[in-house]
N, C-alpha and C positions, 0 to 999 in steps of 0.2 A: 471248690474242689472238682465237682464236675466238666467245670471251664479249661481249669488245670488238664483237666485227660484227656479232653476232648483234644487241647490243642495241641501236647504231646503225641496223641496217638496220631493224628491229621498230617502235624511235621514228620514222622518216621514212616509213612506212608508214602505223602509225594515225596519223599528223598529217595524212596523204592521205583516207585513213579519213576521218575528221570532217568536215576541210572538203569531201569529194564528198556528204557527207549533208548540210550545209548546202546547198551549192548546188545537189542536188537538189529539196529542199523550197522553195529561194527560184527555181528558175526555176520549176517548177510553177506556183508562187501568181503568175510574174509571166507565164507564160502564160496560167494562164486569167483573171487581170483584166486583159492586158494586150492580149489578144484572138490571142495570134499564137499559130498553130498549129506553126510552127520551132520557139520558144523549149519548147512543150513537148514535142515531140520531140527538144529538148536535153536538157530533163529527165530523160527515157525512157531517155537515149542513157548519161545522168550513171549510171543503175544498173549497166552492164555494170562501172562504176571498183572497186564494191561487192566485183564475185564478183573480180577480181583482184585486189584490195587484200589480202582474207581467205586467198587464196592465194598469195600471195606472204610473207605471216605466218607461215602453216601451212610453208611449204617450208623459210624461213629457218628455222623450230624445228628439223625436221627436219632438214636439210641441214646445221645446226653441232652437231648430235652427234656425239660421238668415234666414232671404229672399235671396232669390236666384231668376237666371232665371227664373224657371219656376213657384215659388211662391211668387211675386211682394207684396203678401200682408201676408205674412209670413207662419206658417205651425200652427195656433192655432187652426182650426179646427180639428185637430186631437185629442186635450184635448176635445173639445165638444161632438166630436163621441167616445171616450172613457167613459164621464158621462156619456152618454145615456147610454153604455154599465154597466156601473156599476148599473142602475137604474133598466134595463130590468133584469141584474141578480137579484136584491134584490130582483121584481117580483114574480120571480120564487122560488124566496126561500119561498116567503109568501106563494106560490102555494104549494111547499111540507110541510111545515109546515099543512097546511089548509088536506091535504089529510092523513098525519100521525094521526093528532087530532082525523079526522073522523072515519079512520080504526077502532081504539081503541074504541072511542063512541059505533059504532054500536058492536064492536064484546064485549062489557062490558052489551050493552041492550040485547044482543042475550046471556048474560048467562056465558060468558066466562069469566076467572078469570086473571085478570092483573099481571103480579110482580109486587111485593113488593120490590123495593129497599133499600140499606143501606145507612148505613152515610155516606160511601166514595164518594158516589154520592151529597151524598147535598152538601156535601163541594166542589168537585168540580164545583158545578151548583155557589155559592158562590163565589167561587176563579174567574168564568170566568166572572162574576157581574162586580167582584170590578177590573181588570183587562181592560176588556173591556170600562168600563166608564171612565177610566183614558185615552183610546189610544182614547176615542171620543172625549175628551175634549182637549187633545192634541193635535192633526189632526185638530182638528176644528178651533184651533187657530191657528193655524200655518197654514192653508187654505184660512183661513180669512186674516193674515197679507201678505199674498203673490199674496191674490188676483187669487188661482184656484178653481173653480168649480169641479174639477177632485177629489182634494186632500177635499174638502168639501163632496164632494158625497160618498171618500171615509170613511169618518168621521161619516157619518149617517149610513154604512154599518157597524161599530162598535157599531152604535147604536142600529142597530136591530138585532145582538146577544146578545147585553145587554135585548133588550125584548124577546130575545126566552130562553135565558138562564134564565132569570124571572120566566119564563112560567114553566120550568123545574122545579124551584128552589120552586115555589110554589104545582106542584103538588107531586113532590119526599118530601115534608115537610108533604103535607097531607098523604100523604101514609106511611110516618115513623108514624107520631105522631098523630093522626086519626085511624089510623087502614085501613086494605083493602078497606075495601067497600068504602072509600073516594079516591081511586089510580087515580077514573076516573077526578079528580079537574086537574089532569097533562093534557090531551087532550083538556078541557074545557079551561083552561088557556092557551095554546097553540094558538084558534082557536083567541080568543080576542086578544091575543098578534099580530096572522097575519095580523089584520085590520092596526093597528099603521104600520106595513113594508107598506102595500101596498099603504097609503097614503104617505109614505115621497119616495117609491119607482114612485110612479106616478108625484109627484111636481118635482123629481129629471131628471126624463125621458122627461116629456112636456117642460120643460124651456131646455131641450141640443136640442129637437127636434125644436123646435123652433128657437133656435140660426140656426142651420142648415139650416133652408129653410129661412134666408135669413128678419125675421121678424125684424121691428124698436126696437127703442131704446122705452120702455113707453112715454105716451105724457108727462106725468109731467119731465122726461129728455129732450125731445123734447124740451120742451116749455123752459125750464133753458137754453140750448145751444141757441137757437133765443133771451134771455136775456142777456146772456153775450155778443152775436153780438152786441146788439143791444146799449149796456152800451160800446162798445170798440169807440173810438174815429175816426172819419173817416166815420166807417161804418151808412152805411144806408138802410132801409128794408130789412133786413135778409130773403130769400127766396128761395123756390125750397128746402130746407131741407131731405134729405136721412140719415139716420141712419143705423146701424147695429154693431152687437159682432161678432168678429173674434177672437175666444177661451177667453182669459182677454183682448184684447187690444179692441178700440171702434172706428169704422169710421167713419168716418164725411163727406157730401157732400153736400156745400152748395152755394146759389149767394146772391151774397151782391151788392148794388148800393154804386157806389162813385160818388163825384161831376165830373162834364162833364171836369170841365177844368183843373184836373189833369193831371200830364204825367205818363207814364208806371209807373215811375221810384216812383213816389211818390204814386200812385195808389197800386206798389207791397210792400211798403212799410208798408200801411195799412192791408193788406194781411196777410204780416208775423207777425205784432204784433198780430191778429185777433188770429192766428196757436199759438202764444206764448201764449196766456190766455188761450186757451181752452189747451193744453197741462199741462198747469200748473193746472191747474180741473181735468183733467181726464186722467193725466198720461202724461211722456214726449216718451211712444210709441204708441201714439194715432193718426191715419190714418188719414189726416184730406187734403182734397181737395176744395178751396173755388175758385170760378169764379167773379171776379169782373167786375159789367156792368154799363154803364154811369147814372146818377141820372138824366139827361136830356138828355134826344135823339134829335139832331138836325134833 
């Protein structure tokens, strides 16, 4: 299963991979003969997809190696601190985004004269639209059926070249077919498109940072694992409940009451069926540690 993910997640990657190097080199060449200075700060913008893509590879390698010595509870933190990392890049990308806009703003009120771009520019702002939305939508399924964070965070970073390329695609349109003095709808559109990054940049970042230091599982998960103890046969007062996400896999730690006059032998027995329901909910690599203590203390 792990192999399974691994390799899924790695193929929808470099396929992101490839086509960001494409469309790097094709807004380039369609910025500078196309005269607009956006599309090639599209370009510019296309390299940051580069150092994620390669890190989100490296982590999935990483991240689906077995347990080992010295990591008894596997290596999926590395996929967690890799999302964060993808989230803090999107960040910053909304950060230059936001400061390219401005430049342009002030120096169009202070009198200065924007280029005017051609057609080969919208069409590539176009091309990187319909491009873009197909590797988000892709990624995103295939994030979601594999169950990574990594590979979903890196699906919304598709998403927000689909809204910078927007941004592009709306102001290069007012400036062909408008006339100049509308050039400035391209920085204008730019600054509104960076809000949409920085909120799906911030929900992506908070939830890996969180995983990280170690926060529960929500209470409404909470409160479903102490119902399925509590529906399994045997067990009694589910208690002491610890949670946490170790990259996709979920740990469990918890004490359950059995009757007094059980032996080990029937006592571990309620145990492992306990491990087998909750495995079978929440996955059969699911962490799960339970302490069974007497229902009556003599």
């Amino acid at each position: 299963m792990a192999s399974y993910r691994k390799n899924k997640a790695q193929k929808v990657t470099w396929l992101g991979f490839f086509a960001n190097l494409v469309l790097m080199i094709f807004k380039l060449l369609a910025g500078i003969f196309g005269r607009s200075s956006a599309m090639i700060a599209d370009a510019i913008h296309s390299l940051s997809d580069f150092a994620t893509d390669l890190v989100v590879v490296i982590s999935i390698g990483f991240s689906a190696k077995p347990r080992d010595t010295n990591h008894k509870y596997g290596h999926g933190k590395i996929e967690t601190l890799a999302t964060a990392f993808v989230g803090i890049v999107l960040f910053f990308v909304g950060v230059g985004i936001v400061y390219c806009g401005a430049v342009k703003i002030i120096a169009h009120v202070k009198g200065d004269l924007l280029q005017q771009p051609g057609m080969l520019a919208f069409y590539a702002a176009l091309f990187s639209i319909l491009l873009k939305e197909f590797l988000y939508h892709h990624t995103l399924k295939v994030g979601k059926k594999i169950n990574s964070k990594v590979v979903i965070a890196n699906a919304w970073h598709h998403r927000s070249d689909v809204f910078s390329s927007f941004g592009t695609l709306v102001g290069i349109s007012g400036a062909i077919f408008l006339g100049k003095k509308w050039v400035i709808l391209d920085p204008l559109a730019a600054l509104i498109v960076s809000f949409f990054i920085f909120k799906i940049a911030f929900s992506i970042t908070r939830d890996s940072l969180l995983e990280l230091i170690e926060t529960s599982l929500p209470k409404k998960s909470e409160q479903e694992i102490i119902n399925i103890a509590s529906n399994t046969e045997g067990v009694h007062n589910p208690h002491d409940l610890k949670t946490r996400k170790i990259g996709n896999v979920i740990a469990i730690d918890m004490h359950i009451k059995v009757k007094n006059e059980l032996n080990i032998q029937e006592a571990h027995e309620i145990t492992v069926e306990l491990e087998r329901v909750l495995r079978k909910v929440y996955g059969e690599e699911t962490i799960i540690s339970i302490h069974p203590e007497p229902l009556e203390r003599q």
